[in-house]
N, C-alpha and C positions, 0 to 999 in steps of 0.2 A: 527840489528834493522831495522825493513821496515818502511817507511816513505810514510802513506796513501795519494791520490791523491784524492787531493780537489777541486772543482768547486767552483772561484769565481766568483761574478755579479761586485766585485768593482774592479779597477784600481789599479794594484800593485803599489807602490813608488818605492821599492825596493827589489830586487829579486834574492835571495844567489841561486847559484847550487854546491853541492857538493864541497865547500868551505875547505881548508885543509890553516892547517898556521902551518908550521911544524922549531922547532927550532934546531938542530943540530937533534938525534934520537925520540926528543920527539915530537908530535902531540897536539901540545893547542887547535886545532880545527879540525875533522876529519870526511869531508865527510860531511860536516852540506850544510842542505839547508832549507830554509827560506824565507819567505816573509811578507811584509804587504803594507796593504792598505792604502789609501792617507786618512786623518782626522781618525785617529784611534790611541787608543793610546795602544800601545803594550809592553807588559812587557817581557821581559827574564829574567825566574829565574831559580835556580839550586845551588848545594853544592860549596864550594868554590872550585878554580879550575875547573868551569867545563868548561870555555873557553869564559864566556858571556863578559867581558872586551875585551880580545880579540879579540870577533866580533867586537865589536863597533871600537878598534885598528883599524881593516883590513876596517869596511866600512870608516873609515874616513881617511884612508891615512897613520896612525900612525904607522900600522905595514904591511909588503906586505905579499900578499897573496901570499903560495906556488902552489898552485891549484885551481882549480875552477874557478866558475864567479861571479861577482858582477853586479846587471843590473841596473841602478838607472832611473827610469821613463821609462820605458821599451827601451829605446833608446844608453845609456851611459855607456859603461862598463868600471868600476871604477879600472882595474887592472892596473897597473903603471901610477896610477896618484899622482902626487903631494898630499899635503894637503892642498895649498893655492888653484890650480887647482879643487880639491871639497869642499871647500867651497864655490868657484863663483858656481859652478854646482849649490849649493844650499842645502848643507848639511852642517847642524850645529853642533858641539858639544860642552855643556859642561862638563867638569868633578867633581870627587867629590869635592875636596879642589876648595872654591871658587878664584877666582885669577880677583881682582878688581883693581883700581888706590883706595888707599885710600885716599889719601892727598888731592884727587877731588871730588867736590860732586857729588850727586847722578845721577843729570841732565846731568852734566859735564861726566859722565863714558858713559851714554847712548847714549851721541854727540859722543862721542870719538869711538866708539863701528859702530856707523851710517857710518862715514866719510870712503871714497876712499883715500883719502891721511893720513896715518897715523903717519906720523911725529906730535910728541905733540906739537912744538910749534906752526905752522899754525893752527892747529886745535885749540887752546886756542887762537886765535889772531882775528879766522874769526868769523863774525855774525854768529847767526842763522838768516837761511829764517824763512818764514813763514811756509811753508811745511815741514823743519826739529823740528823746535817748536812743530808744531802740531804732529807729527812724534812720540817725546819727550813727549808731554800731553798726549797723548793717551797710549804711554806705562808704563809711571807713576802709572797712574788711571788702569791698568792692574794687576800690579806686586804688588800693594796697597801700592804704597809709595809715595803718591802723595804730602803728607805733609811733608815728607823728603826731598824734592827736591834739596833743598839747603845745606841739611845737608853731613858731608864728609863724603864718603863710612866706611870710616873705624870707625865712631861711631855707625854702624849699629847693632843690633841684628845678631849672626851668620844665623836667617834663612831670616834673610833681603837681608844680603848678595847673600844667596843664589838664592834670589828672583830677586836680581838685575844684578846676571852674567848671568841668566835666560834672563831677560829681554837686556840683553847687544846682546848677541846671537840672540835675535828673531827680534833687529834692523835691522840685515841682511836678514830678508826675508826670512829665509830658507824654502825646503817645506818638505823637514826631519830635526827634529832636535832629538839628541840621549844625552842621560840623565844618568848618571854612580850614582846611590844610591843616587839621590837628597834629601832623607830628613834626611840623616844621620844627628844624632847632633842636631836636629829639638825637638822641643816640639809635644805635642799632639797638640795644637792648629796649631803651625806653619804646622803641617806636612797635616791637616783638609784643611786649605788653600792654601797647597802648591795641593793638591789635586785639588781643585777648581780653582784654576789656569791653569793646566794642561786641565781641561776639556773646559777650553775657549780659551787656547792653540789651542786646536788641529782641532778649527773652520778655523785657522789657516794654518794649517800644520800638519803632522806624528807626531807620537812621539814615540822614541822606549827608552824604558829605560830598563837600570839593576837595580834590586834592593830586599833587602832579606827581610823584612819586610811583610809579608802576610798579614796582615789585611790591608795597606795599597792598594795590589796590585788586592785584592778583593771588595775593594772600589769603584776604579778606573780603572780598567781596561777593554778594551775590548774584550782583546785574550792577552793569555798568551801563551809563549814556552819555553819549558823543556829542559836542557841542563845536559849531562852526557858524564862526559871524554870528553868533546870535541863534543861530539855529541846530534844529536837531538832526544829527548825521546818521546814528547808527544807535542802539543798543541790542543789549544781551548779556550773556556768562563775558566772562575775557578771554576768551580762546575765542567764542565770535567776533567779538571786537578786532582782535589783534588779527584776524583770518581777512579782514572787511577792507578790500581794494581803494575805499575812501579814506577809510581812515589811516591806512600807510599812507598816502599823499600828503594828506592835509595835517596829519598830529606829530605820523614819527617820519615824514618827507619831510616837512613842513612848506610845500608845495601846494597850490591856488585847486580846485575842485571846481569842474561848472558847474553853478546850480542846475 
């Protein structure tokens, strides 16, 4: 598979070369390279197994890369970094299963989420300033649970939830954050808003997400890239995507492609 050379005008975030995450003989990721741009929200999609978890593993720390580079703001190569090391970089993630404090309300997770010192009882001891308050108000009225504030995480709606580990993550400022099937479990409505969310997100920051739900990704998105075996098949808008004689075989055939 050749991998066409594109002319951008915007500023990569993050920038795969020839990336391989190999685990005893098998290859989760093979030879992928990838990029996107800063305020743009980017989708990876592809058949199960095709390795789009695993990028997200390798850019965040979670799994090391066998080969390759990872460039994070044209400056940072992300290959034996920690995972607390990239997230000060500035790279977020959440995953799918949301993972909250329930027994603390809603206000209370995104103090918690905010704070440098993460031992829970100083953080349940200290004020808020004025600047973590407003911090807190503003990402409330974001995530649309401004009415919740006080309610405990764990009475929430499952896409509340999800709205609130979202919003827990973007307390850190990141300026990628990466997103694993965020509306799995979702209603139609929830998943409308979790959409509009995203797109005020990324006034923000990156966003690169996985996720298999096509109507969603056609919604929202602004470049999609195509993952097969491990590798990279195709990107562009989703009218490229969906136009691209490979990836009817291989994603919506689910039919073999010669390399």
């Amino acid at each position: 598979m050749s991998q066409a050379t594109v002319f951008h005008k915007q500023e990569a975030i993050l920038k795969a070369s020839q990336v391989t995450v190999q685990f005893g003989g098998f290859k989760a990721i093979d030879n992928f390279s990838f990029r996107i741009d800063d305020h743009e929200i980017h989708f990876l999609i592809g058949p199960n197994g095709a390795g789009k978890t695993t990028f997200l593993d390798a850019v965040c720390g979670k799994t090391s890369t066998t080969s390759g580079k990872l460039l994070f703001e044209n400056q940072t190569e992300l290959f034996k970094k920690k995972e607390f090391e990239i997230v000060r970089l500035g790279i977020g993630r959440k995953f799918q299963a949301p993972s909250i404090f329930t027994n603390l309300s809603v206000a209370d997770n995104l103090e918690l989420a905010m704070k440098q010192d993460k031992r829970l009882l100083p953080i349940l001891k200290a004020k808020r300033n004025g600047g973590e308050e407003s911090s807190i108000e503003e990402m409330l009225k974001l995530i649309n649970l401004k009415v919740a504030r006080n309610q405990e995480a764990g009475a929430l709606s499952h896409g509340q939830k999800q709205w609130l580990e979202i919003g827990m993550v973007m307390m850190q400022q990141p300026h990628l954050l990466l997103l694993d099937e965020p509306i799995a479990g979702m209603t139609e409505e929830e998943e409308e808003k979790t959409g509009h969310l995203l797109c005020e997100l990324k006034k923000k920051c990156a966003i690169l997400v996985v996720e298999h739900n096509m109507d969603f990704v056609r919604s929202f998105s602004d470049k999609v890239t195509v993952m097969h075996q491990g590798q990279w098949l195709c990107d562009g808008t989703m009218e490229d995507v969906q136009e691209n004689d490979q990836v009817l075989d291989v994603y919506l055939g689910r039919r073999e492609v010669n390399a």
